[in-house]
C-alpha positions as CSV (number, residue, x, y, z in Angstrom):
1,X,8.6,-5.2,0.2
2,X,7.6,-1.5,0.2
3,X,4.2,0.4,1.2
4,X,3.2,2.5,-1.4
5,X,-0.6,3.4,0.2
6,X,-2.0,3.6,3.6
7,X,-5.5,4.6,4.2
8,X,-6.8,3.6,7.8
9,X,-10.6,2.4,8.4
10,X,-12.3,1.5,11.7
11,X,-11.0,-1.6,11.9
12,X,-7.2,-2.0,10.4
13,X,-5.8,-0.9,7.0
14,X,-5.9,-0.9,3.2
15,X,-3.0,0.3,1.0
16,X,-0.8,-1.3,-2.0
17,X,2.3,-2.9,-1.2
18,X,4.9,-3.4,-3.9
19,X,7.8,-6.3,-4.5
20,X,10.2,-7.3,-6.9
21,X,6.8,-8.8,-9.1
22,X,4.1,-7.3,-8.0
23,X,1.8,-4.3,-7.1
24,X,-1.1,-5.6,-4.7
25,X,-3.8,-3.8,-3.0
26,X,-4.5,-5.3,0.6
27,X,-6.5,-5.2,3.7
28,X,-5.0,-6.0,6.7
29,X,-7.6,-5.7,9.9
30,X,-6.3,-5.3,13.3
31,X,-7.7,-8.8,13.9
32,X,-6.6,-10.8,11.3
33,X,-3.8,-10.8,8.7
34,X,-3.0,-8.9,5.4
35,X,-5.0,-10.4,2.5
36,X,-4.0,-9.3,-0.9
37,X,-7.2,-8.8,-2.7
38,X,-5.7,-7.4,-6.2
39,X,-2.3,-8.3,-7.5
40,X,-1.4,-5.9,-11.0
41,X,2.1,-7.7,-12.0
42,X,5.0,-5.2,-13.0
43,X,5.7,-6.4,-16.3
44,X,2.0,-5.1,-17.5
45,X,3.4,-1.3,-16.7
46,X,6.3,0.2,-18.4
47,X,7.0,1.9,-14.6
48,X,6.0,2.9,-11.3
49,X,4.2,6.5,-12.7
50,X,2.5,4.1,-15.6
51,X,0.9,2.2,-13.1
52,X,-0.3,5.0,-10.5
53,X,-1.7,6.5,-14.0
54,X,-4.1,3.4,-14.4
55,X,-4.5,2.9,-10.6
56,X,-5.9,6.3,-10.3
57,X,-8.6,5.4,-12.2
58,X,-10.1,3.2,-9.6
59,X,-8.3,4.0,-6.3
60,X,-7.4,7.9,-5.4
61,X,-4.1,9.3,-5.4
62,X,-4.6,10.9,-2.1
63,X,-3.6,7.3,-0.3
64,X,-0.5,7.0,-2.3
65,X,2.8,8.3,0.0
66,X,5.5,10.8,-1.9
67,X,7.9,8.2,-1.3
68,X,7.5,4.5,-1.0
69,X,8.4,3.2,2.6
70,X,10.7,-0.4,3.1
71,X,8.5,-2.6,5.4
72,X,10.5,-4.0,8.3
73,X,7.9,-6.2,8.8
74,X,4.1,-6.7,8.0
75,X,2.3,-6.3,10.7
76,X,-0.2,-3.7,12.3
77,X,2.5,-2.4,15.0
78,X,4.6,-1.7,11.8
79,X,1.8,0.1,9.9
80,X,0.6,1.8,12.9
81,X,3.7,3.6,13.3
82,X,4.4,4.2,9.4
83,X,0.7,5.9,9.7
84,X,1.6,7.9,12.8
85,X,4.7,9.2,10.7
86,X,3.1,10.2,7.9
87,X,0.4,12.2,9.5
88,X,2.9,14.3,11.1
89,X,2.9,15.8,8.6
């Protein structure tokens, strides 16, 4: 599984994850546990650009990360310090 988008809010995180099927937009609260709420499967884009091209009609690029990131494991600790990396920059 790779993370594809981050965007923190008060209370946890939404983003798109991606695996070998699927793109799926999640929230995963500090509380709680990640909850895909939208699953777009890959065989519906030709590729990965085809699908950010119809994603960023509804969701803004500015989430999306240059390069996908390999989850170690999903959990807020994990995204925390994926987040913390990325606004290093």
């Amino acid at each position: 599984m790779r993370l594809i988008s981050l965007r923190p809010y008060v209370n946890g995180y939404t983003g798109f994850i991606e695996d070998e099927r699927s793109y799926a937009y999640f929230s995963f609260p500090r509380k709680g546990k990640l909850k895909r709420m939208l699953t777009y499967k890959k065989v519906d884009f030709s590729d990965y650009g085809h699908f950010l091209a119809g994603i960023s009609r509804f969701f803004p690029l500015t989430g999306f990360l240059k390069e996908p990131v390999p989850l170690e494991s999903c959990t807020i600790a994990e995204l925390d310090r994926i987040f913390a990396k990325i606004s290093e920059k």
